[in-house]
Structure formats: C-alpha cells, structure tokens
VMD Tcl script that draws the C-alpha trace (Angstrom):
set ca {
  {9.39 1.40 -21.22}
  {7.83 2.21 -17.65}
  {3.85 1.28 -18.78}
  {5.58 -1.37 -20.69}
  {6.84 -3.36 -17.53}
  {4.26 -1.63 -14.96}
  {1.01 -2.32 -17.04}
  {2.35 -5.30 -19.45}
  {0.05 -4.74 -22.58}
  {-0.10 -1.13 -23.93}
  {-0.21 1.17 -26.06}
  {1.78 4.68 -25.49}
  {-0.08 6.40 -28.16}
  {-3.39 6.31 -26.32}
  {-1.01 8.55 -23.32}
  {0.58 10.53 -26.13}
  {-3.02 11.69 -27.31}
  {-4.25 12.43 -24.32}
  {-1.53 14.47 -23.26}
  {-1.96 16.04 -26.86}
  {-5.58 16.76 -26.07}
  {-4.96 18.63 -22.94}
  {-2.20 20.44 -24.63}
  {-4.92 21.53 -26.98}
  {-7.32 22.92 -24.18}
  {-4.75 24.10 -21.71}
  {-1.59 25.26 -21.38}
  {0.57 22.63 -20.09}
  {2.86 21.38 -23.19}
  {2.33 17.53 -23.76}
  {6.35 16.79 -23.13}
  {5.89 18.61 -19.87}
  {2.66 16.34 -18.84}
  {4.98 13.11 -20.13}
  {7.38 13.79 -17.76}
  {4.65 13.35 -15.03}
  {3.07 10.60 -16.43}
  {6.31 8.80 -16.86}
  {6.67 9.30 -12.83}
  {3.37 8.29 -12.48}
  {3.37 5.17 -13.98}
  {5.79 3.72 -11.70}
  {2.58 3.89 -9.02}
  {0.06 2.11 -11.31}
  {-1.25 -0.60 -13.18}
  {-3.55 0.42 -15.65}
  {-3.10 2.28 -18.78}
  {-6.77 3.68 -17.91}
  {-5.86 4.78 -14.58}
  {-2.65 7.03 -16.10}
  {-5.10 8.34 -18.37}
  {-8.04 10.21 -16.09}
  {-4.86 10.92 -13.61}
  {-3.30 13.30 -16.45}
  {-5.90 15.95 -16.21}
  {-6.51 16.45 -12.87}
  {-2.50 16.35 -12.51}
  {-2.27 19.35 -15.12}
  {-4.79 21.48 -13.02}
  {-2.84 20.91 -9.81}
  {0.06 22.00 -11.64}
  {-1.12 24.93 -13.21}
  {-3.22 25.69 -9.56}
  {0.36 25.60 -7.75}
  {2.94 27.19 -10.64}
  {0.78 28.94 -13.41}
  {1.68 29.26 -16.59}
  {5.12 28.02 -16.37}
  {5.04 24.74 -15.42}
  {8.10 22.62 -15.53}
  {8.90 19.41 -16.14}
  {10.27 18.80 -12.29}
  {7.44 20.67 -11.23}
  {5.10 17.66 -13.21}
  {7.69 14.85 -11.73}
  {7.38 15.77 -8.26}
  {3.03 16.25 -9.07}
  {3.14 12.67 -10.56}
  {5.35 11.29 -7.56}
  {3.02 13.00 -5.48}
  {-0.02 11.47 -7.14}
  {1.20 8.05 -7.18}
  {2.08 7.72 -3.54}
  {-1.79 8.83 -2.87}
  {-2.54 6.08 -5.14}
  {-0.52 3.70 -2.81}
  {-2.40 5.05 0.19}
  {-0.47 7.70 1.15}
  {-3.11 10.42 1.21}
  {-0.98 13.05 3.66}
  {0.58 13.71 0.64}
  {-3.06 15.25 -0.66}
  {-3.08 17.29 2.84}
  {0.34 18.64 2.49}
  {-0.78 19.57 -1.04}
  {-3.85 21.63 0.47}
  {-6.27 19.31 -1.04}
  {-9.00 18.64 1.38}
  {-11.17 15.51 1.05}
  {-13.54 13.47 3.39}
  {-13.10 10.61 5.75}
  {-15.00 8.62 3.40}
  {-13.23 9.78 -0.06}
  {-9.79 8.48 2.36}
  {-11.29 4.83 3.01}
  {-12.12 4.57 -0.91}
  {-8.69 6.02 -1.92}
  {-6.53 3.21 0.42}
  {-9.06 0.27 -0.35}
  {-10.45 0.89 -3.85}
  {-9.56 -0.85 -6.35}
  {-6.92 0.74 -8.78}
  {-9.51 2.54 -11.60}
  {-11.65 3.14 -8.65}
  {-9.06 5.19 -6.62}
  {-7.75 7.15 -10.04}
  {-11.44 8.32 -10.64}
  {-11.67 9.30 -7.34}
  {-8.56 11.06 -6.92}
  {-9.27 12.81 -10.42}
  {-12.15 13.87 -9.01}
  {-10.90 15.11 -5.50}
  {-8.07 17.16 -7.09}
  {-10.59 18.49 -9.56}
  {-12.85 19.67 -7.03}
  {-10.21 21.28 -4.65}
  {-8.41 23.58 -8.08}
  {-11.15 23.27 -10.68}
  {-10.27 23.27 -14.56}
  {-7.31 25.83 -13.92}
  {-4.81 24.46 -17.24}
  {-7.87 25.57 -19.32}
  {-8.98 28.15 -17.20}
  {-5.77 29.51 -17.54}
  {-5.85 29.27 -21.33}
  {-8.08 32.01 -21.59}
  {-5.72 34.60 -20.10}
  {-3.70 36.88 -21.74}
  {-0.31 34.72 -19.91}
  {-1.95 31.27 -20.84}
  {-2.95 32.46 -24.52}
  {1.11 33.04 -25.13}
  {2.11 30.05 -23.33}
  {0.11 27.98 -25.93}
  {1.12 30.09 -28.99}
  {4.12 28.51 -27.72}
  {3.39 24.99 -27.26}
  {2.03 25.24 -30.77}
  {5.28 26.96 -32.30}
  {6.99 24.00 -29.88}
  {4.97 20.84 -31.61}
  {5.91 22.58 -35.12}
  {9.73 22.78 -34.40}
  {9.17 19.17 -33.63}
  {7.53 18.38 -36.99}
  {10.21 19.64 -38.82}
  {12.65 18.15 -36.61}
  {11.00 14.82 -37.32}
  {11.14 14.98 -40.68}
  {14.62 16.09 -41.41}
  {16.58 13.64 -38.35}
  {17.17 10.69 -41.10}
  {18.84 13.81 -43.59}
  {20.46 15.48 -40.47}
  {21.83 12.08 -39.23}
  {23.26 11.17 -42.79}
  {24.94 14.23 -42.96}
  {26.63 13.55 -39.27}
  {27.16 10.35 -40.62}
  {29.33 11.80 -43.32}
  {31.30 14.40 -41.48}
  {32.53 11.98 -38.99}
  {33.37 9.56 -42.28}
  {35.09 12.64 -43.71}
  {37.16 13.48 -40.30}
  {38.40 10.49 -40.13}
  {39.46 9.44 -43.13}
  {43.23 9.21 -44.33}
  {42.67 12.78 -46.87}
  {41.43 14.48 -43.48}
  {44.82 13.48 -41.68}
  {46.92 14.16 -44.27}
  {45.30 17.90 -44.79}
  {45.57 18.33 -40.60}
  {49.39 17.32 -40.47}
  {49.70 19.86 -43.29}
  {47.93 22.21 -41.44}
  {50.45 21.81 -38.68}
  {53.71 21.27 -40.33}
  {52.61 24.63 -41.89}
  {51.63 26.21 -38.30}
  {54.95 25.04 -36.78}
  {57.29 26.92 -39.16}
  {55.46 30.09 -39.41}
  {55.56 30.14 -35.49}
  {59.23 28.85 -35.92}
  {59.46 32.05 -38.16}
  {57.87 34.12 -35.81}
  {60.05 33.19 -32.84}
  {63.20 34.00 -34.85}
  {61.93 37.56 -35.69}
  {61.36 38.17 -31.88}
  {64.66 36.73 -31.20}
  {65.93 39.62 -33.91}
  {64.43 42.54 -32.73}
  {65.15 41.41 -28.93}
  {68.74 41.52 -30.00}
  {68.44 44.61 -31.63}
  {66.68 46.48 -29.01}
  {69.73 45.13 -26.84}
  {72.45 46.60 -29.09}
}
mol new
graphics top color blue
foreach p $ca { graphics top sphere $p radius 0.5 }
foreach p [lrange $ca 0 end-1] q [lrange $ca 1 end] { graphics top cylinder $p $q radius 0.2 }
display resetview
C-alpha cells in the first residue's frame, strides 16, 4: 500500500523476492527485512531504489544486532536509511558509518537511484557482507534453519487459511444459532438448581453443627 502511493506503478513481488533472496544467503528472515522496507519506502520513489537499499540495510543490521535481528530493530534501520536519502546524512555519522566530503555532496544532490547506489555502497563498505558473513557461523547457520522451518509453517499456513476460515465460519454459525441457546439456557437452568441444591445442604449441616 506504501510503494503503491509512494512509487505509483509497482510491483511488490519484485521486493518480496528480493527480500527472499537475501533470506536465502543471510540470515535476516524476509518478514523481518519487510518491515524495513515498508519504513523505507515512505523516503523513496523508486521501486529500484528500495531494492539495492535492502541489502546493504540487512548488513547494517546484522553489523549492529547479530543474529537476532528484529523487526523494530529493521524499522528504525529503514527510518534511518530514508532520512539519509532525504539528506540527512548525520544520521550515517551517528550510525558510525564514515564517508567522504564528496560521497556527502552526491548523497544530498543526486538524483534518487543515484543516492541509493551510493548509500548501498557506503554502508557496504563501512560493515561488509556481515548477513552472509554471518551465515556461515555456527549462530547464523541455526538462525536460518529457522527462517527455513519459518517460510514452511507459512506454506502450510497458506494452504489450509480458506479450510481454517470455513471452519471459524461454522463455529460462530453454530454459537449462534437458536439449538446453541437453547442447549446454554439448559446448561444454566441445570447449573442454578444443583447450586440451589448445594446451598440448601450447607444451610443443613450449618444448622446441624449449631444444634
């Protein structure tokens, strides 16, 4: 919905495959990276631009949290991106990323795929590859055991919502139908006199332990 009034003409699988494709070499999960790129997008203009920002934003985040990256942590990287690609490059200095005067004159007047190679670049220099760097460790190999055991939990998912939702469907048919009504006042016409029952048996032995 954000690319869609940000960039006009889009197409969100060409984000959802790249995020895929870094999921694949790194160990950042692709709903984790969306979360960034969503915050992102509210920066840019181009669906290109969100595209060669992903990467470098996934080695930042890796670089500043390691293995468990969350999806605040890829918000606030996004956010932080963005602004740079507004002109705010202090945000790259409070970040520890270092860069040159000139790099600083292309990233405020640049244009917009211009600036996002740049920055790419910049970031990428500063941490290196570190979400597939990170892979390779005994931490990072887990963490995308994980993301793998995560995509198939969504497969199945996917395929049974339309059976799952028809069942929902019929339980909240079934709890509100007449026959469920009727079985509940039962139920508590039934309830009241075996408490009324109950009360009269405490009465008893109250009286009792009286006399």
């Amino acid at each position: 919905t954000i690319m869609g009034q940000r960039m006009g003409t889009m197409d969100i699988s060409n984000i959802l495959d790249t995020t895929s494709i870094q999921q694949s070499i790194g160990v950042v999960g692709d709903e984790i990276q969306l979360m960034g790129a969503q915050q992102m997008a509210t920066f840019l203009n181009s669906e290109d631009s969100l595209k060669s920002l992903i990467p470098a934003m996934n080695n930042l985040a890796v670089q500043q949290h390691g293995v468990n990256v969350t999806g605040e942590n890829m918000a606030s990287i996004g956010n932080m991106v963005g602004k740079v690609m507004q002109g705010q490059t202090g945000a790259l200095t409070r970040a520890g990323i270092s860069f040159s005067e000139a790099e600083e004159r292309a990233l405020k007047y640049g244009t917009e795929a211009e600036r996002a190679a740049l920055l790419a670049q910049i970031i990428t220099n500063n941490v290196g590859n570190m979400n597939e760097a990170m892979r390779n460790t005994p931490e990072g190999k887990m963490k995308a055991i994980n993301n793998i055991l995560g995509d198939m939990r969504e497969e199945v998912g996917g395929r049974l919502v339309g059976s799952v939702m028809a069942l929902m469907d019929s339980f909240l048919n079934l709890m509100q139908s007449d026959a469920t009504r009727g079985f509940v006042d039962g139920i508590v016409g039934g309830l009241n006199l075996v408490i009324s029952a109950f009360t009269w048996v405490i009465d008893k032995v109250n009286a009792l332990g009286s006399i």
